[in-house]
Rosetta silent file (secondary structure, phi, psi, omega in degrees, C-alpha in Angstrom):
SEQUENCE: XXXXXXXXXXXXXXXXXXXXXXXXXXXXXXXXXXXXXXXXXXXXXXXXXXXXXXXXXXXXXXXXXXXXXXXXXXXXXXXXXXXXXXXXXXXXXXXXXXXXXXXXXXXXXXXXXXXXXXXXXXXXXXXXXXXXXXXXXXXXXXXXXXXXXXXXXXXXXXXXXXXXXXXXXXXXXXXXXXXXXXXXXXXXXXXXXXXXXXXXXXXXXXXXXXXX
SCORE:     score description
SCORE:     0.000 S_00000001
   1 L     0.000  119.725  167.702    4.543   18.285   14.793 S_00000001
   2 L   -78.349  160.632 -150.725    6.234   15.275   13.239 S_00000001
   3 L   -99.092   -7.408 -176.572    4.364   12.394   12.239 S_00000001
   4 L  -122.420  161.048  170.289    7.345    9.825   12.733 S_00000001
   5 L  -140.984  109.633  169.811    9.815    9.763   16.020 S_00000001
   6 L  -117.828   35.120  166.765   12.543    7.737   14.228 S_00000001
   7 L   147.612  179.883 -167.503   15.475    8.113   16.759 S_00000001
   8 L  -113.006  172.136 -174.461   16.956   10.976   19.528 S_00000001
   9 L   -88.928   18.047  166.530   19.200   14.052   18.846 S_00000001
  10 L   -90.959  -17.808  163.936   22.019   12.272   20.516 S_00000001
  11 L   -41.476  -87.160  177.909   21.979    9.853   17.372 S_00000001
  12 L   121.887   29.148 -171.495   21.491   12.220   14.871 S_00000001
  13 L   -88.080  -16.258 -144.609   19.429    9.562   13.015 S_00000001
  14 L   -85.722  -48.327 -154.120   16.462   12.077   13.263 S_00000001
  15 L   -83.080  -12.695 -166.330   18.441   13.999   10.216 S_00000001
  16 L   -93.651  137.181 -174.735   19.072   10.861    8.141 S_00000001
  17 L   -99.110  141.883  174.208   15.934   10.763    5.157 S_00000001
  18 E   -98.448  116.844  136.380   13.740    7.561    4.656 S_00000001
  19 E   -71.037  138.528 -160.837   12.446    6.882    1.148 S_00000001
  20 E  -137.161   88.060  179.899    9.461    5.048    0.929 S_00000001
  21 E   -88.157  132.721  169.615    8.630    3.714   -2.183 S_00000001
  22 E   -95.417  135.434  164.960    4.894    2.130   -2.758 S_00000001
  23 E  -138.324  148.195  170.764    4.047    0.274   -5.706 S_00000001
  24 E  -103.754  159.045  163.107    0.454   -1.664   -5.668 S_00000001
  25 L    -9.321  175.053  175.258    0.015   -4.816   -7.506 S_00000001
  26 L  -126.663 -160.593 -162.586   -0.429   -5.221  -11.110 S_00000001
  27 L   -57.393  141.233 -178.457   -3.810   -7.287  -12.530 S_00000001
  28 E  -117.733  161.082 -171.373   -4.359  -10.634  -10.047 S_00000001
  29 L   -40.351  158.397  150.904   -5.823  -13.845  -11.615 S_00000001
  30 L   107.904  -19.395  174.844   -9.693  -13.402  -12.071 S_00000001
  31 L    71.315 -141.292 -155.072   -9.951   -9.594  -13.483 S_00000001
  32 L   -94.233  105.681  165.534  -12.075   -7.136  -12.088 S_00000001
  33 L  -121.571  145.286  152.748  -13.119   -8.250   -8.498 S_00000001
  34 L   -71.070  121.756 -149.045  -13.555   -6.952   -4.996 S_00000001
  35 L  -128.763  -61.992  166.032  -10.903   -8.959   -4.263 S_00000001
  36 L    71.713 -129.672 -167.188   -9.708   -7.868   -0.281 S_00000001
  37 L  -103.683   25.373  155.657   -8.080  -10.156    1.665 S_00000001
  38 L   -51.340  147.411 -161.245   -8.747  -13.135   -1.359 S_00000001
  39 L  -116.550   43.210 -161.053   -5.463  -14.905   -1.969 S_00000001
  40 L   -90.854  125.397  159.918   -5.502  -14.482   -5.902 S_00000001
  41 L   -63.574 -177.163  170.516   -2.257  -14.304   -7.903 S_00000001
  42 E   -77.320  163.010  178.731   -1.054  -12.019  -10.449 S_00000001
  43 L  -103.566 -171.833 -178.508   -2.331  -13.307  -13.975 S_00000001
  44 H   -75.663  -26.583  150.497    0.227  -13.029  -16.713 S_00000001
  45 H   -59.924  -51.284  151.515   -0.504   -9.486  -17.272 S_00000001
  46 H   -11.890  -72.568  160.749    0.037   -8.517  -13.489 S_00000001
  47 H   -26.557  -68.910  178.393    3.627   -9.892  -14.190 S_00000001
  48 H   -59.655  -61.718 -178.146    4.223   -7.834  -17.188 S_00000001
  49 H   -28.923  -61.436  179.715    2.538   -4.695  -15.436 S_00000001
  50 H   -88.222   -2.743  170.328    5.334   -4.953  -12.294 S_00000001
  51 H   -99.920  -36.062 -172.426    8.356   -6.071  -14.174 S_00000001
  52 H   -90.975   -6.894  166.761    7.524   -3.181  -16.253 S_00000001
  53 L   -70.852  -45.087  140.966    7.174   -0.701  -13.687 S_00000001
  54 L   -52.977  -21.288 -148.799   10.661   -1.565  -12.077 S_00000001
  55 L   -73.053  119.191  164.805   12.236   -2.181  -14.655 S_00000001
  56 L   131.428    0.949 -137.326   16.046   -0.272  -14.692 S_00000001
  57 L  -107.551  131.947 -166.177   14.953    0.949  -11.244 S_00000001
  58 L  -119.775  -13.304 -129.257   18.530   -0.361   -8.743 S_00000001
  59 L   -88.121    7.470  151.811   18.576    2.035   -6.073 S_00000001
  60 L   -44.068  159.765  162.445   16.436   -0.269   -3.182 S_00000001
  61 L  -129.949   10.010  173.411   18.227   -1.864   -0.059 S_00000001
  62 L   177.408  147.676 -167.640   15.211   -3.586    0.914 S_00000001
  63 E  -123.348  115.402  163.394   11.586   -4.903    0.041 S_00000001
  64 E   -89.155  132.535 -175.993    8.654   -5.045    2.311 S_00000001
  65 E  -128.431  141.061  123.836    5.189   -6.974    1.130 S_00000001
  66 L   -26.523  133.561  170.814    2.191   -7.674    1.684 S_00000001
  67 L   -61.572  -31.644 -167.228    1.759  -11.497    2.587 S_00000001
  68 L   -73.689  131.317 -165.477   -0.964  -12.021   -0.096 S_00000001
  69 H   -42.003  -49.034 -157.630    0.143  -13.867   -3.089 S_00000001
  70 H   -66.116    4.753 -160.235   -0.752  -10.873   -5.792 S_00000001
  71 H  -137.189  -53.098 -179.036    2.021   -9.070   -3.785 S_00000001
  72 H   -72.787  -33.849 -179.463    4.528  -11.305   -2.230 S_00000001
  73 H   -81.008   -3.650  159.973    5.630  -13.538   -5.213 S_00000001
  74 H   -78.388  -51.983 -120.799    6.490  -10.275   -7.025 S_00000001
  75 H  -103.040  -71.134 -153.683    8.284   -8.943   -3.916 S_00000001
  76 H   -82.579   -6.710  173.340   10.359  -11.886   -3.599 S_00000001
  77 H   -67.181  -80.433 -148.223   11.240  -12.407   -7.477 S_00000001
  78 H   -69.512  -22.880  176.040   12.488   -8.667   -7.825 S_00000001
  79 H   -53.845  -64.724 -164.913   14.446   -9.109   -3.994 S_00000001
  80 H   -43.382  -63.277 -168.567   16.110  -12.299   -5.036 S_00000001
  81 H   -39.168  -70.464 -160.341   17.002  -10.246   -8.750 S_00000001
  82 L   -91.624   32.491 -177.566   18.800   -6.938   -7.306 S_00000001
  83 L    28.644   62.368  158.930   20.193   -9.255   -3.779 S_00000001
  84 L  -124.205 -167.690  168.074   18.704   -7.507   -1.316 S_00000001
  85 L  -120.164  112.602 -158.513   16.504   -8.293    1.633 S_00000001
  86 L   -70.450 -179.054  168.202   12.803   -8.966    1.660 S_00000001
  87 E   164.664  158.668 -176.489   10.161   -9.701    4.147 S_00000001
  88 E  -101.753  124.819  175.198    6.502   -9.977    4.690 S_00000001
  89 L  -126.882  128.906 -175.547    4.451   -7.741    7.000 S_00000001
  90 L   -77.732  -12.038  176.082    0.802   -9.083    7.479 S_00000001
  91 L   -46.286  -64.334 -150.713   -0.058   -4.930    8.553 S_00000001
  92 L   -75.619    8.758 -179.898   -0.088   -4.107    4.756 S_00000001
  93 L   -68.678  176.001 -176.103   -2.163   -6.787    3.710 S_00000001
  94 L   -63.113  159.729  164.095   -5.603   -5.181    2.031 S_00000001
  95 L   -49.301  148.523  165.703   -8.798   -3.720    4.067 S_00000001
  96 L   -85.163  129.152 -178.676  -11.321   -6.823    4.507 S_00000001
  97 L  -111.051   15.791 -169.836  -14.121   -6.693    2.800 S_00000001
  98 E    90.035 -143.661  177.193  -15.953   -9.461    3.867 S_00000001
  99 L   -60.378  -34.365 -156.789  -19.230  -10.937    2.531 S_00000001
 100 L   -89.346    2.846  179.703  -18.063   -8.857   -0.693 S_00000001
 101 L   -70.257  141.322  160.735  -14.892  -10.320   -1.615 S_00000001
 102 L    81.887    8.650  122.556  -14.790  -11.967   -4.662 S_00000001
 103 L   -28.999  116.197  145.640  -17.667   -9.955   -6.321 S_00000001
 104 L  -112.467  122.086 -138.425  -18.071   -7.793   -8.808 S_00000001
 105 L   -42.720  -36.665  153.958  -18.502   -4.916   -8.900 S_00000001
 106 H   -60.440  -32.100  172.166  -21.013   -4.455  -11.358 S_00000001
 107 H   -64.849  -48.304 -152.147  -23.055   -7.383   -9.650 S_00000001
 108 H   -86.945  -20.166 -153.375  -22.749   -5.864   -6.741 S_00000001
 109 H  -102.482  -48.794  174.537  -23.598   -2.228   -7.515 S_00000001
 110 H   -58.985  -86.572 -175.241  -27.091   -4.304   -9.321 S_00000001
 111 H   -36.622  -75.524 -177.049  -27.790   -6.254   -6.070 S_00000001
 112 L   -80.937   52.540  171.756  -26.747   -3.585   -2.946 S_00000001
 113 H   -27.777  -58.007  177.989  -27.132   -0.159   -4.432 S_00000001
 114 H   -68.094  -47.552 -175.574  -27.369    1.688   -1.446 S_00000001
 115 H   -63.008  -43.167 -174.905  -24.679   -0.366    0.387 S_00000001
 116 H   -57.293  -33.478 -141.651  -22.475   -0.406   -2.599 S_00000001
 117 H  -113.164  -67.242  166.656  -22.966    3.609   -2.867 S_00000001
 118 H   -27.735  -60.016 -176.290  -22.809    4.275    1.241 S_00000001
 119 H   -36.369  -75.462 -168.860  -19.226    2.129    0.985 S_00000001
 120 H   -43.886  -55.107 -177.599  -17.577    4.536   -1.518 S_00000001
 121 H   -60.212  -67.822 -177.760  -18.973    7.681   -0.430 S_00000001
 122 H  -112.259   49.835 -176.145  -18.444    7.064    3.278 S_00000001
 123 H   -47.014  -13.013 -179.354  -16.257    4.188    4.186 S_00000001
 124 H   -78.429  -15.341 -173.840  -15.639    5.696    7.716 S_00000001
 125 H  -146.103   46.329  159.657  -19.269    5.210    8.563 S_00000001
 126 L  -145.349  145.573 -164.114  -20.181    2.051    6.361 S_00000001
 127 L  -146.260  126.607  170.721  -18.554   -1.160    6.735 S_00000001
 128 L   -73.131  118.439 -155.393  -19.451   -4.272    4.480 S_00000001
 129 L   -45.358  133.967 -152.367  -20.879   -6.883    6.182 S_00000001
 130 E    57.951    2.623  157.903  -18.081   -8.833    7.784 S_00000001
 131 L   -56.427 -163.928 -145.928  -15.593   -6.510    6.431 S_00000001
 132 L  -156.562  109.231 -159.633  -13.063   -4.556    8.574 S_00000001
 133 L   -60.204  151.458  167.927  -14.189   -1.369   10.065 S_00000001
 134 H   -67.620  -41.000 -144.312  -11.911    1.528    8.650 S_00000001
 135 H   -74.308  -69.495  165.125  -11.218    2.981   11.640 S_00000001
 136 H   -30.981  -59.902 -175.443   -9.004   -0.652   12.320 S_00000001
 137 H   -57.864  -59.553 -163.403   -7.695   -0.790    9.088 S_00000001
 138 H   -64.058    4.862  165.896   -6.002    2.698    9.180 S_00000001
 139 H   -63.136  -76.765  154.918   -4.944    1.603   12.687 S_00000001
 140 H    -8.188  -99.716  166.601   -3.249   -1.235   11.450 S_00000001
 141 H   -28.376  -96.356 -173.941   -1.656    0.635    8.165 S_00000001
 142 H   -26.218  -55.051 -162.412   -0.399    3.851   10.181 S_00000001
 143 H   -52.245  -43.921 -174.212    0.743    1.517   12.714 S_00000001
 144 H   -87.212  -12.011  175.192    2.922   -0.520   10.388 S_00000001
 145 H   -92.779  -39.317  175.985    4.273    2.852    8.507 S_00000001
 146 H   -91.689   -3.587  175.792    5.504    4.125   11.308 S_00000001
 147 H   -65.536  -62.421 -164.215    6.911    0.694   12.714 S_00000001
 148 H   -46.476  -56.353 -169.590    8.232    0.373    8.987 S_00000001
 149 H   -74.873  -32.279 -164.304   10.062    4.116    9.190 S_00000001
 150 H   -95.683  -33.811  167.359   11.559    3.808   12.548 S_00000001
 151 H   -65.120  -27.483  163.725   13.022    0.049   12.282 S_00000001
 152 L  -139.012   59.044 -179.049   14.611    1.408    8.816 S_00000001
 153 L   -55.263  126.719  173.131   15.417    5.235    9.419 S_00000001
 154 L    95.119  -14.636  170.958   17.978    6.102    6.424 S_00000001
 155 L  -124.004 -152.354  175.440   17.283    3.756    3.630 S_00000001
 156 E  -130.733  111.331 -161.485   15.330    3.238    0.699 S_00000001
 157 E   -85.139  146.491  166.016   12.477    1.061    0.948 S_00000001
 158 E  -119.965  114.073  173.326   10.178   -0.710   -1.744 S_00000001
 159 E  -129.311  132.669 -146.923    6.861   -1.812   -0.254 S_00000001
 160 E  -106.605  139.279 -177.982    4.727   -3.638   -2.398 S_00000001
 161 E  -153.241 -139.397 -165.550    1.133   -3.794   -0.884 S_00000001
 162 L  -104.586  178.311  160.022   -2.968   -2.945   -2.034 S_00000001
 163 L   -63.683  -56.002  170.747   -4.664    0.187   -3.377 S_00000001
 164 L   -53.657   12.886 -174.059   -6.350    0.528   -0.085 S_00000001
 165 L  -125.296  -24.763 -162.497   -3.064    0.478    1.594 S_00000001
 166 L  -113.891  -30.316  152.787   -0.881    2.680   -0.378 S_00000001
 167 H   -42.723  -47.196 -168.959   -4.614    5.471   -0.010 S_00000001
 168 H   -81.930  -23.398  155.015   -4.257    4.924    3.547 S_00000001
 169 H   -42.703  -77.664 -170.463   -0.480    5.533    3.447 S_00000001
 170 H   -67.922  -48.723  160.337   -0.333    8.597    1.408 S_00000001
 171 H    -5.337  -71.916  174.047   -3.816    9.801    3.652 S_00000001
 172 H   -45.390  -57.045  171.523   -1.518    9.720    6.560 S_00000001
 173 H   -21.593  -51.992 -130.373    1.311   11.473    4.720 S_00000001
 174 L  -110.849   13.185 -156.312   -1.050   14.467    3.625 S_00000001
 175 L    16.239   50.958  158.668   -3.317   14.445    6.650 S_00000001
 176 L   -50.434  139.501  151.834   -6.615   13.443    4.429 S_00000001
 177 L   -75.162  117.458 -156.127   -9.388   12.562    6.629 S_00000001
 178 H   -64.490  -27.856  155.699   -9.195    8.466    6.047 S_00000001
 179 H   -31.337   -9.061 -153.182  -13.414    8.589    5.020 S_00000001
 180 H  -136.629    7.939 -176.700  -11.554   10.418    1.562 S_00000001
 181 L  -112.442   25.943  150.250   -8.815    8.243    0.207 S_00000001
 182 L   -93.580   11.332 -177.355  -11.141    6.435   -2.131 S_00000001
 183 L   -84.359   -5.754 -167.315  -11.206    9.709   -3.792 S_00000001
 184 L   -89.470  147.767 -165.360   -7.533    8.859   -4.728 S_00000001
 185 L  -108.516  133.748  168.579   -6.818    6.797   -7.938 S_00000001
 186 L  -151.421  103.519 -165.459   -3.873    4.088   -7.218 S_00000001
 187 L   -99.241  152.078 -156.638   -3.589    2.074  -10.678 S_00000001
 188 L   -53.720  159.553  148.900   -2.202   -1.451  -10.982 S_00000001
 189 L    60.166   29.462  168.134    1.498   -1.273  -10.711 S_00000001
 190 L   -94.510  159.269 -148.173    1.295    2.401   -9.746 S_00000001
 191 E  -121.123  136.094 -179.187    4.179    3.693   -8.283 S_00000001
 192 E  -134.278  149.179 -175.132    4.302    6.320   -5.039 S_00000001
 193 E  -143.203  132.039 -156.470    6.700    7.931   -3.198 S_00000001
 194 E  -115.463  126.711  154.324    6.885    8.914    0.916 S_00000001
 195 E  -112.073  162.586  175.426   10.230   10.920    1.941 S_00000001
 196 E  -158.773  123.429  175.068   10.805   11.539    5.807 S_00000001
 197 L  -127.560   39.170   29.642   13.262   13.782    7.528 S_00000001
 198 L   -72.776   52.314  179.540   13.447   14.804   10.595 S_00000001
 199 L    81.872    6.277  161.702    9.906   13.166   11.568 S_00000001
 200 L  -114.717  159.502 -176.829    8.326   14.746    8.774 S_00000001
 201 E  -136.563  148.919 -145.161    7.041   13.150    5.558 S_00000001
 202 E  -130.990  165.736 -177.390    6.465   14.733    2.546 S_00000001
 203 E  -141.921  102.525  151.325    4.699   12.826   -0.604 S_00000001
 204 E   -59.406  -48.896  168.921    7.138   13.336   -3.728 S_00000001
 205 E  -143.252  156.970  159.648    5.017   11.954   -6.318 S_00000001
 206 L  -131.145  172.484 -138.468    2.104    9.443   -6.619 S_00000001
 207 L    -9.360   76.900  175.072    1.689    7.208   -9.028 S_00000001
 208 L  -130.609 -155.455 -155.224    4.692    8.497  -11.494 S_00000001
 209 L  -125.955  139.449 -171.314    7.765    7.146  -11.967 S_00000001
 210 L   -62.600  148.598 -156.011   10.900    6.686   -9.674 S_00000001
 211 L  -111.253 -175.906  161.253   13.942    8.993  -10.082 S_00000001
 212 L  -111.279    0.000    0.000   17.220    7.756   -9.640 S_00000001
Protein backbone atom coordinates (compact mmCIF):
# COMPACT_ATOMS: atom_id res chain seq x y z
CA UNK A 1 0.00 0.00 0.00
CA UNK A 2 1.50 3.43 -0.59
CA UNK A 3 2.32 5.60 2.13
CA UNK A 4 1.83 8.96 0.09
CA UNK A 5 -1.36 9.71 -2.39
CA UNK A 6 0.45 12.54 -4.26
CA UNK A 7 -1.95 13.04 -7.28
CA UNK A 8 -4.55 10.72 -9.71
CA UNK A 9 -3.67 8.53 -12.77
CA UNK A 10 -5.31 11.06 -14.96
CA UNK A 11 -2.26 13.42 -14.02
CA UNK A 12 0.31 11.08 -14.18
CA UNK A 13 1.98 13.00 -11.30
CA UNK A 14 1.73 9.68 -9.29
CA UNK A 15 4.91 8.55 -11.63
CA UNK A 16 6.89 11.78 -11.14
CA UNK A 17 9.75 10.96 -8.00
CA UNK A 18 10.05 13.32 -4.89
CA UNK A 19 13.48 13.65 -3.29
CA UNK A 20 13.52 14.45 0.13
CA UNK A 21 16.54 15.54 1.48
CA UNK A 22 16.92 15.88 5.55
CA UNK A 23 19.76 17.45 7.07
CA UNK A 24 19.52 18.15 11.08
CA UNK A 25 21.21 21.05 12.57
CA UNK A 26 24.78 21.39 13.29
CA UNK A 27 26.00 22.32 17.21
CA UNK A 28 23.37 25.26 18.66
CA UNK A 29 24.76 27.89 21.13
CA UNK A 30 25.09 26.26 24.69
CA UNK A 31 26.63 22.60 23.80
CA UNK A 32 25.26 19.57 24.98
CA UNK A 33 21.59 20.20 26.15
CA UNK A 34 18.13 18.75 26.00
CA UNK A 35 17.42 21.47 24.08
CA UNK A 36 13.53 20.71 22.41
CA UNK A 37 11.55 23.34 21.50
CA UNK A 38 14.44 26.04 23.20
CA UNK A 39 15.10 28.76 20.67
CA UNK A 40 19.04 28.45 20.76
CA UNK A 41 21.16 29.35 17.72
CA UNK A 42 23.84 27.63 15.98
CA UNK A 43 27.26 28.53 17.76
CA UNK A 44 30.10 29.14 15.38
CA UNK A 45 30.77 25.56 14.99
CA UNK A 46 27.05 24.72 13.99
CA UNK A 47 27.83 27.17 11.05
CA UNK A 48 30.92 25.48 9.98
CA UNK A 49 29.23 21.93 10.51
CA UNK A 50 26.19 22.98 7.80
CA UNK A 51 28.13 25.03 5.37
CA UNK A 52 30.29 22.08 5.35
CA UNK A 53 27.81 19.55 4.78
CA UNK A 54 26.29 21.43 1.67
CA UNK A 55 28.90 22.58 0.49
CA UNK A 56 29.15 21.96 -3.72
CA UNK A 57 25.72 20.38 -3.23
CA UNK A 58 23.30 22.68 -6.33
CA UNK A 59 20.73 20.35 -7.24
CA UNK A 60 17.67 21.80 -4.63
CA UNK A 61 14.56 23.80 -5.97
CA UNK A 62 13.41 24.46 -2.62
CA UNK A 63 14.10 24.59 1.27
CA UNK A 64 11.72 23.74 3.99
CA UNK A 65 12.70 24.51 7.94
CA UNK A 66 12.01 24.22 10.98
CA UNK A 67 10.94 27.69 12.54
CA UNK A 68 13.50 27.40 15.41
CA UNK A 69 16.46 29.57 15.08
CA UNK A 70 19.24 26.52 15.12
CA UNK A 71 17.41 25.63 11.83
CA UNK A 72 15.86 28.50 10.08
CA UNK A 73 18.80 31.04 9.87
CA UNK A 74 20.76 28.26 8.12
CA UNK A 75 17.77 27.48 5.86
CA UNK A 76 17.42 30.92 4.79
CA UNK A 77 21.30 31.79 4.30
CA UNK A 78 21.84 28.64 1.96
CA UNK A 79 18.07 29.58 0.07
CA UNK A 80 19.05 33.15 -0.46
CA UNK A 81 22.87 31.58 -1.78
CA UNK A 82 21.62 28.97 -4.59
CA UNK A 83 18.06 31.52 -5.35
CA UNK A 84 15.61 29.33 -4.60
CA UNK A 85 12.56 29.31 -2.40
CA UNK A 86 12.37 28.78 1.32
CA UNK A 87 9.76 28.59 3.93
CA UNK A 88 9.08 27.69 7.47
CA UNK A 89 6.78 24.86 8.60
CA UNK A 90 6.12 24.98 12.46
CA UNK A 91 5.17 20.74 11.93
CA UNK A 92 8.99 20.04 11.88
CA UNK A 93 9.86 21.96 14.73
CA UNK A 94 11.47 19.39 17.57
CA UNK A 95 9.38 16.95 20.05
CA UNK A 96 8.73 19.09 23.39
CA UNK A 97 10.33 18.13 26.09
CA UNK A 98 9.09 20.15 28.64
CA UNK A 99 10.25 20.56 32.28
CA UNK A 100 13.59 19.03 30.67
CA UNK A 101 14.58 21.44 28.16
CA UNK A 102 17.56 23.11 28.72
CA UNK A 103 19.19 20.34 30.90
CA UNK A 104 21.74 18.22 30.72
CA UNK A 105 21.93 15.36 30.23
CA UNK A 106 24.31 14.19 32.59
CA UNK A 107 22.41 16.29 35.36
CA UNK A 108 19.58 14.87 34.46
CA UNK A 109 20.46 11.17 34.16
CA UNK A 110 22.06 12.09 38.21
CA UNK A 111 18.71 13.63 39.33
CA UNK A 112 15.73 11.35 37.36
CA UNK A 113 17.33 8.02 36.72
CA UNK A 114 14.41 6.12 36.23
CA UNK A 115 12.60 8.87 34.23
CA UNK A 116 15.66 9.67 32.30
CA UNK A 117 16.06 5.71 31.52
CA UNK A 118 11.99 5.03 30.97
CA UNK A 119 12.30 8.20 28.25
CA UNK A 120 14.95 6.50 26.05
CA UNK A 121 13.93 3.04 26.34
CA UNK A 122 10.23 3.70 25.86
CA UNK A 123 9.29 7.10 24.64
CA UNK A 124 5.84 5.77 23.42
CA UNK A 125 4.85 5.07 26.97
CA UNK A 126 6.89 7.84 28.93
CA UNK A 127 6.45 11.39 28.38
CA UNK A 128 8.55 14.11 30.31
CA UNK A 129 6.70 16.10 32.40
CA UNK A 130 5.13 18.79 30.28
CA UNK A 131 6.66 17.40 27.26
CA UNK A 132 4.69 16.29 24.15
CA UNK A 133 3.28 12.88 24.14
CA UNK A 134 4.89 10.88 21.14
CA UNK A 135 1.98 9.64 19.89
CA UNK A 136 1.25 13.77 18.90
CA UNK A 137 4.52 14.39 17.85
CA UNK A 138 4.62 11.61 15.15
CA UNK A 139 1.12 12.90 14.32
CA UNK A 140 2.30 16.15 13.66
CA UNK A 141 5.71 14.96 11.72
CA UNK A 142 3.87 12.26 9.42
CA UNK A 143 1.29 14.77 8.95
CA UNK A 144 3.62 17.44 7.63
CA UNK A 145 5.67 14.72 5.38
CA UNK A 146 2.97 13.83 3.69
CA UNK A 147 1.49 17.49 3.36
CA UNK A 148 5.25 18.30 2.38
CA UNK A 149 5.25 15.32 -0.54
CA UNK A 150 1.94 16.00 -2.02
CA UNK A 151 2.12 20.03 -2.21
CA UNK A 152 5.69 19.33 -3.98
CA UNK A 153 5.26 15.94 -5.98
CA UNK A 154 8.38 16.00 -8.54
CA UNK A 155 11.06 18.07 -7.01
CA UNK A 156 13.89 18.02 -4.86
CA UNK A 157 13.45 19.19 -1.48
CA UNK A 158 15.99 20.21 1.38
CA UNK A 159 14.34 20.17 4.80
CA UNK A 160 16.33 21.29 7.50
CA UNK A 161 14.68 20.27 10.88
CA UNK A 162 15.71 18.20 14.56
CA UNK A 163 17.11 14.73 15.25
CA UNK A 164 13.78 13.79 16.59
CA UNK A 165 12.22 14.83 13.41
CA UNK A 166 14.35 13.48 10.74
CA UNK A 167 13.96 9.65 13.39
CA UNK A 168 10.40 10.19 13.06
CA UNK A 169 10.66 10.80 9.29
CA UNK A 170 12.82 7.99 8.29
CA UNK A 171 10.49 5.70 11.11
CA UNK A 172 7.67 6.43 8.82
CA UNK A 173 9.68 5.70 5.67
CA UNK A 174 10.80 2.14 7.02
CA UNK A 175 7.70 1.37 9.04
CA UNK A 176 9.75 1.34 12.59
CA UNK A 177 7.42 1.25 15.39
CA UNK A 178 7.85 5.21 16.52
CA UNK A 179 8.73 3.80 20.53
CA UNK A 180 12.32 2.73 18.35
CA UNK A 181 13.69 5.69 16.50
CA UNK A 182 15.87 6.73 19.38
CA UNK A 183 17.65 3.65 18.49
CA UNK A 184 18.69 5.63 15.32
CA UNK A 185 21.84 7.89 15.44
CA UNK A 186 21.13 11.37 13.46
CA UNK A 187 24.52 13.46 13.98
CA UNK A 188 24.73 17.25 13.79
CA UNK A 189 24.61 18.24 10.21
CA UNK A 190 23.78 14.66 9.20
CA UNK A 191 22.47 14.31 6.00
CA UNK A 192 19.34 11.77 4.90
CA UNK A 193 17.65 10.95 2.04
CA UNK A 194 13.58 9.98 1.36
CA UNK A 195 12.76 9.10 -2.49
CA UNK A 196 8.94 8.60 -3.41
CA UNK A 197 7.40 7.20 -6.52
CA UNK A 198 4.38 6.21 -7.16
CA UNK A 199 3.22 6.63 -3.33
CA UNK A 200 6.01 4.70 -2.20
CA UNK A 201 9.12 5.89 -0.33
CA UNK A 202 12.16 4.28 -0.14
CA UNK A 203 15.17 5.61 2.28
CA UNK A 204 18.40 5.98 -0.04
CA UNK A 205 20.86 6.68 2.52
CA UNK A 206 20.95 8.16 6.08
CA UNK A 207 23.26 10.21 7.29
CA UNK A 208 25.88 9.99 4.15
CA UNK A 209 26.41 12.25 1.69
CA UNK A 210 24.22 13.62 -1.25
CA UNK A 211 24.83 12.39 -4.84
CA UNK A 212 24.46 14.59 -7.58
Amino acid sequence: MPLFAIGSSSTGMETEQTIIDLIRHGEPVGGLLIRGQRNDPLSATGWRQMRGAVEGCTGWQRVITSPLLRCAEFAHELAARLAIPVSEEAAVAEIGFGQWEGVKPAELLARQPQAYQAFWENPADFTPPGGEPLAEFQARVVTALERIVQRHCGEHLLIVAHGGVIRMMVAHVLGMPAGNMFRMDVPYAGLSRIRVERGVARLSFHCGQPQP
